[in-house]
N, C-alpha and C positions, 0 to 999 in steps of 0.2 A: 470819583468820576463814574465809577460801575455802576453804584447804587443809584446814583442820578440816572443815567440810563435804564435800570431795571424798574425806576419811579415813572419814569415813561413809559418804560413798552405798558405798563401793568395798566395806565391812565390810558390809554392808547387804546389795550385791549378790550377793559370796561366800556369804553366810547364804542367801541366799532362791535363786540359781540355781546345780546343777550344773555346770561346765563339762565338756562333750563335747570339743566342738575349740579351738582358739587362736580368739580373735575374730579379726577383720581390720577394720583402722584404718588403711587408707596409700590413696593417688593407687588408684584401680580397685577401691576396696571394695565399690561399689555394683555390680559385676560377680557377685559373688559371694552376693550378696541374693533373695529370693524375686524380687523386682521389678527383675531386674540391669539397672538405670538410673541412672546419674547425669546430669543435666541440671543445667547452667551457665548464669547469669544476671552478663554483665558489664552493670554499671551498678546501682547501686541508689537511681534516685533515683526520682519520681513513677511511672515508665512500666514500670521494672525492677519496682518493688514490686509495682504492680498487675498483671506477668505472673509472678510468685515468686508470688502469693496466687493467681491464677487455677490456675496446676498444681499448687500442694497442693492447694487443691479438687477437683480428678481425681483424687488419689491413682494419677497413670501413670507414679512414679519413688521409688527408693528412698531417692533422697539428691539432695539441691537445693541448687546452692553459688552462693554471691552475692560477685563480684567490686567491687570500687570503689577509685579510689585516696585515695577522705576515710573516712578507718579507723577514726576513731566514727562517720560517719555509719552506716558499715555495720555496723558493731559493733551499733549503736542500732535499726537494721532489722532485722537477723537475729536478737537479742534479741527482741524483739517478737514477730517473726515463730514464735520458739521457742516463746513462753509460750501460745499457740494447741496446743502437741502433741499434746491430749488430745483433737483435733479432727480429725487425720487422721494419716497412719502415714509420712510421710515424713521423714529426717532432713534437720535445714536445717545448715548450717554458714557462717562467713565465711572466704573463702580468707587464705590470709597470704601466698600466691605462687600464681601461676599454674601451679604444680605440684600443685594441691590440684585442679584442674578434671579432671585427667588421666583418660582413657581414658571424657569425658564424650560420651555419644550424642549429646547436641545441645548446640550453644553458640548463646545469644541475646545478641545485642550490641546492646543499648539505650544504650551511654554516648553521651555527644555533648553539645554544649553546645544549650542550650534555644533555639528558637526566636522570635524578637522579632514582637510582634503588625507583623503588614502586611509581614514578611520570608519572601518564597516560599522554599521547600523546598528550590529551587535555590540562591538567596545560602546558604545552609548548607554548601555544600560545601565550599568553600575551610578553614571556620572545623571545621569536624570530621574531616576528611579528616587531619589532621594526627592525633590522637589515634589511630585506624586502627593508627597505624606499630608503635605499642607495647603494641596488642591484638591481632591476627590471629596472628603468626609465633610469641609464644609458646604462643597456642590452641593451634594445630595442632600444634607439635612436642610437645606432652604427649598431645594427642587427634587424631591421623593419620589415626582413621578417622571422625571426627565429621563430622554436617552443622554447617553455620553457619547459621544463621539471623539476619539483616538487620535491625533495625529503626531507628535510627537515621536520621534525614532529610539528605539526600533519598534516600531508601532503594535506590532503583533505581542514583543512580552509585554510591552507597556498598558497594554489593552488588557491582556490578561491580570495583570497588576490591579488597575484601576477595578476589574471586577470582585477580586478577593477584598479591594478595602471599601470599593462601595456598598455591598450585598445587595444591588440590582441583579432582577431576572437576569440571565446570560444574555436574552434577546434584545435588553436594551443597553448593552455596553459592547458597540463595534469600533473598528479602527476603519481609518481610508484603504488599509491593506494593499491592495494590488490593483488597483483601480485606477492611477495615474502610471502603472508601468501596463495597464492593458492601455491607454490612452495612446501611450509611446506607442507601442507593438504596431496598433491597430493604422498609425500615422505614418511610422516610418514603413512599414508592408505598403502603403495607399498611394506614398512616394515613391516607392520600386515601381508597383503598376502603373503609376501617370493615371492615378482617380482619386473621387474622392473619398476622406476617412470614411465618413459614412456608409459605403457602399462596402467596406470591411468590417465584420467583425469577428471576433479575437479576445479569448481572455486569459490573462497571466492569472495564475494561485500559486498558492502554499505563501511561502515566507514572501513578503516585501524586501526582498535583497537577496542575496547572491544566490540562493538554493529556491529560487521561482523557477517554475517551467510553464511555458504553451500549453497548453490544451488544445494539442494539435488535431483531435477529431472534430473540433470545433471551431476550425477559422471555415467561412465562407467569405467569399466575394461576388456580392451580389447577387447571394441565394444561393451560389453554387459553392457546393465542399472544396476546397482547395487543395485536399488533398487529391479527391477523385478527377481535377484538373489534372493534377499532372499523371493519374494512372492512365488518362486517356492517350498518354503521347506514346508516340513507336514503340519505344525502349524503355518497356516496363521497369527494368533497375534502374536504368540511369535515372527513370522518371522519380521511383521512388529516393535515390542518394540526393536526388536535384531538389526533394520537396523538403526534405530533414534538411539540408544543409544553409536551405534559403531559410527556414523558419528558425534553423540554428543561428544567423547569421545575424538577421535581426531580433534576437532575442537577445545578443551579446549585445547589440548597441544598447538596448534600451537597460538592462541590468550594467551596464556601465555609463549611462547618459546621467544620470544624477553626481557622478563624481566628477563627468566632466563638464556640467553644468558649474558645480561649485570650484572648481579649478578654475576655471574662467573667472566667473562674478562672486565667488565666496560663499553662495547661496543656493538655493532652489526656491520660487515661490509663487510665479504669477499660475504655472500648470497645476499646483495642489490646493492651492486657491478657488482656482475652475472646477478641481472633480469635486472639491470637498463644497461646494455652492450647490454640485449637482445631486448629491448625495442629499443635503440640509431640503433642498426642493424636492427630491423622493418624498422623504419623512413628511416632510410638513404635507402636502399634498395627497400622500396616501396616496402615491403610483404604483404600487407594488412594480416595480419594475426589476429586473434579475441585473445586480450587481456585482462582482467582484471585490468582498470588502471581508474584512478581519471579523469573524466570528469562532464561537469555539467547535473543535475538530468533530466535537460527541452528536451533535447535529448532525452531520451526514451518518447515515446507516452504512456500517462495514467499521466504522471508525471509532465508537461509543469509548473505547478504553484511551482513546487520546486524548491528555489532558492538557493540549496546547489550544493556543489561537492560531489561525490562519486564514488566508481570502479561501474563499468559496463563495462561488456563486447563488447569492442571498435573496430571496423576495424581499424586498423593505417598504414600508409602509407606516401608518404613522405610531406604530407599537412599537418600533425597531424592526429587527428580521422577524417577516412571517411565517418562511419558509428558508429552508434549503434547498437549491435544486438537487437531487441525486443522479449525477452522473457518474458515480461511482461501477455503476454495469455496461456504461457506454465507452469507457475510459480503454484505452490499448492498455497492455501488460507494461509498456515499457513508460505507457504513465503513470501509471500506480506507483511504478518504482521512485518516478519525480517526484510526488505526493510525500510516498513516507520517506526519499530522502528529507524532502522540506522539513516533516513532522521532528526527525529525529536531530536535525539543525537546531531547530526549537526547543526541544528537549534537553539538550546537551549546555543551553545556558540558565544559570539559576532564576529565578524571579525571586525578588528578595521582596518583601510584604513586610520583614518584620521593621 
């Protein structure tokens, strides 16, 4: 019955289209496209899906390929995901080898086994690091000059991981890092004010989980420092206990809002979905825009002897990070202390490579 149908579309398509040149169907087709993009999506489960729908909705690549090693499940997603075409202009495909990803501009690696409610980011390592071995080396030897992109928990060692077995410049192997817990921040603050997120911003670093802090010299709303909001009020102490404890306050919801997102539904995925579309749109586009995402620590000046990963606020563009921003001299005393607590969280769990 299929082949009968594919003898048609093919008589169907002879009928109705000219051919000028040869089409092109192999590893680097999407080079050759109005939109010379292909982006790679390994994993197709909750989190994969919701970042494959988030960048067809941008329509910022020609051809979208969704890796997994359970071959109906993917089968079943990319279906799916096909019968939407008439929705936006990019081709979806399911790889059948990691030869199909080839000469992709970005690879996002979502695979990983799912997180157990009340199991931090960290106990994930050991149990995913192992999967790593038999995604990264063949990425790269098909796509040599692609970024990687991270997601996968605990993102920060896993990112660092991925760089030791890929041997990419450091610049092109980030994580999502802290970029969906500055989302939260910047949300759940914009709902205390009765405004909108927009008109806040706010970014979480260091570690993507429990040892993240504010960059509290750095929240505005709406152009104005938030902190110098509250210095302007009567009672200068209280002003200042009232400013630490509001930005304490909700920074505990959002460093606890992913567990209790997956206590509820099992999962986390339509929010990582969104940054990480946002992210994939920097790149491809060359926004240099300042990000909050998992790069390594030797990048910022003051930090050179850290040999972790962490968010820091990144220029990205379509090399990876162009830049660092260094607010390492703008930073209060008591966040530096946030900083290298995060650093030495980091530190204190092994990356295992071998």
């Amino acid at each position: 019955m299929t082949s009968g149908i594919d003898e048609a579309a093919a008589e169907l398509q002879g009928s109705l289209f000219g051919e000028v040149s040869p089409a092109i169907d192999s590893p680097g087709a999407a080079l050759a496209r109005s939109y010379p993009v292909r982006i790679t999506v390994v994993g197709a489960g909750d989190v994969g899906v919701a970042c494959a729908y988030n960048i067809l909705t941008r329509d910022i690549c020609s051809e979208l390929v969704l890796v997994d090693v359970l071959k109906d499940k993917l089968k079943g997603q990319v279906m799916d995901l096909q019968h939407g075409g008439a929705f936006y202009s990019t081709r979806i495909r399911a790889a059948e080898s990691y030869e199909d990803t080839a000469h992709s501009a970005v690879c996002i690696i979502t695979a990983g086994v799912r997180q157990r409610p009340g199991e931090s980011r960290l106990e994930l390592m050991d149990r995913n690091a192992a999967l790593f071995k038999g995604i990264i080396p063949p990425l790269v030897q098909y796509s040599p000059n692609t970024i990687l992109l991270i997601v996968s928990n605990p993102v920060d060692l896993l990112t660092h991981l991925a760089w030791q077995m890929s041997g990419l410049p450091r610049e092109r192997v980030i994580g999502s890092g802290t970029y969906l817990d500055s989302s939260r921040f910047r949300t759940l603050l914009a709902q205390r004010l009765g405004i909108d997120t927009a008109s806040v911003q706010a970014m979480v670093l260091g570690e993507h989980g429990d040892s993240s802090f504010v960059y509290r010299s750095g929240i505005t709303v709406g152009g104005v420092p938030l902190r110098t909001c509250f210095e302007r009020m009567t009672d200068a102490a209280s002003a200042s206990t009232a400013f630490y404890d509001l930005v304490k306050g909700v920074h505990q919801q959002v460093v606890a809002a992913a567990y209790e997102v997956i206590k509820l539904k099992g999962y986390t995925n339509w929010a990582i979905g969104s940054a990480v579309g946002s992210i994939v749109t920097t790149i491809v586009h060359d926004r240099r825009k300042v990000l909050p995402i998992t790069t390594h620590a030797g990048s910022m000046r003051g930090l050179e002897s850290a040999d972790v990963f962490l968010s820091l606020p990144c220029v990205l563009g379509r090399n990876g990070v162009v830049e660092v921003l260094q607010i390492l001299p703008f930073m209060e005393s008591d966040e530096k202390e946030d900083l290298q607590s995060s650093i030495e969280a980091l530190q204190s769990t092994p990356k295992k490579a071998s």
